[in-house]
C-alpha positions in Angstrom: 1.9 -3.2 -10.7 2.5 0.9 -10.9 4.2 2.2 -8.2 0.7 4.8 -7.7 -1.4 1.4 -7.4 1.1 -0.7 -5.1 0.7 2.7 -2.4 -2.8 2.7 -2.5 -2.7 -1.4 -2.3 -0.7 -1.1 0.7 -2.5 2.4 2.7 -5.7 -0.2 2.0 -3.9 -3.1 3.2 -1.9 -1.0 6.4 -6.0 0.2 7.1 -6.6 -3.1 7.9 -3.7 -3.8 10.4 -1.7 -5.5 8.0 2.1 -5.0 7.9 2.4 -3.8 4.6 5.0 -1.8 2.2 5.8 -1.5 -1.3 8.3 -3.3 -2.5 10.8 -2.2 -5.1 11.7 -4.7 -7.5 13.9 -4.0 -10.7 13.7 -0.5 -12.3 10.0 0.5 -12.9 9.0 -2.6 -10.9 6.8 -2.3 -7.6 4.9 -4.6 -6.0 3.5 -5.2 -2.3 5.1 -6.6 0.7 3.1 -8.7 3.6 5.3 -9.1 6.9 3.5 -12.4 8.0 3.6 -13.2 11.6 6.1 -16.0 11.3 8.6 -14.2 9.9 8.0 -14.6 6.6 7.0 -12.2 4.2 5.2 -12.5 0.9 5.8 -10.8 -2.2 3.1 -9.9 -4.3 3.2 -9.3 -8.0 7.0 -8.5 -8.3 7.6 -10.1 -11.6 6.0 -8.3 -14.2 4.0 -10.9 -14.9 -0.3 -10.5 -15.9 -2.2 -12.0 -12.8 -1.7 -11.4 -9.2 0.4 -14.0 -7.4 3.2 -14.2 -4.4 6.2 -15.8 -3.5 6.5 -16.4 0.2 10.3 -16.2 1.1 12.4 -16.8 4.7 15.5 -14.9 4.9 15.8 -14.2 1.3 15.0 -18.1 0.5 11.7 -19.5 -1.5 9.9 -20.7 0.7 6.2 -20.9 -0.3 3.9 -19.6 -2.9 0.3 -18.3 -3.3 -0.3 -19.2 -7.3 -2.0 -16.9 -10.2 -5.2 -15.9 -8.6 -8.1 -16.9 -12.1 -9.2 -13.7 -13.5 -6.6 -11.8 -11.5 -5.4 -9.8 -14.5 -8.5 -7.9 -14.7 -9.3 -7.5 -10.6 -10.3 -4.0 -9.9 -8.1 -2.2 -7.2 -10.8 -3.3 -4.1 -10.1 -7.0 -5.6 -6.7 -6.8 -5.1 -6.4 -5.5 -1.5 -9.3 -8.1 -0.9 -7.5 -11.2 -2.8 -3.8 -10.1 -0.9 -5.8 -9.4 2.8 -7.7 -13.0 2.8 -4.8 -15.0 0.5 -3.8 -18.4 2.6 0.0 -18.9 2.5 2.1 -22.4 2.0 
């Protein structure tokens, strides 16, 4: 993910009361990050990878993951904040 796309991701995502940020990973890497109400937080689309998916982590531990959404690769930006708003986490 661009860094432009992760703000816009996350202004859409912060719109709808979600606790949202962007998430620097390694150099030129940016993804989004959902502060879930457990205490949790997922991390979306950190690793470079094609496809949208998240690893859920607890205090810096893998906890959980949401896999490679089908089709993800080519989701337009409202398919993204929609896919990361409604996602179900393990």
């Amino acid at each position: 993910m661009q860094q432009d796309e992760a703000e816009k991701v996350v202004a859409a995502l912060q719109e709808r009361r979600l606790f949202a940020h962007v998430y620097r990973g390694s150099v030129n890497r940016f993804g989004v990050r959902v502060v879930l109400s457990d205490g949790r937080e997922a991390l979306w689309d950190v690793d470079g990878a094609a496809g949208l998916e998240a690893q859920v982590m607890a205090d810096g531990m893998l906890v959980g993951f949401v896999p490679k959404i089908p089709g993800s690769e080519s989701f337009t930006l409202e398919q993204t904040i929609e896919a990361i708003a409604t996602a179900t986490y393990q």
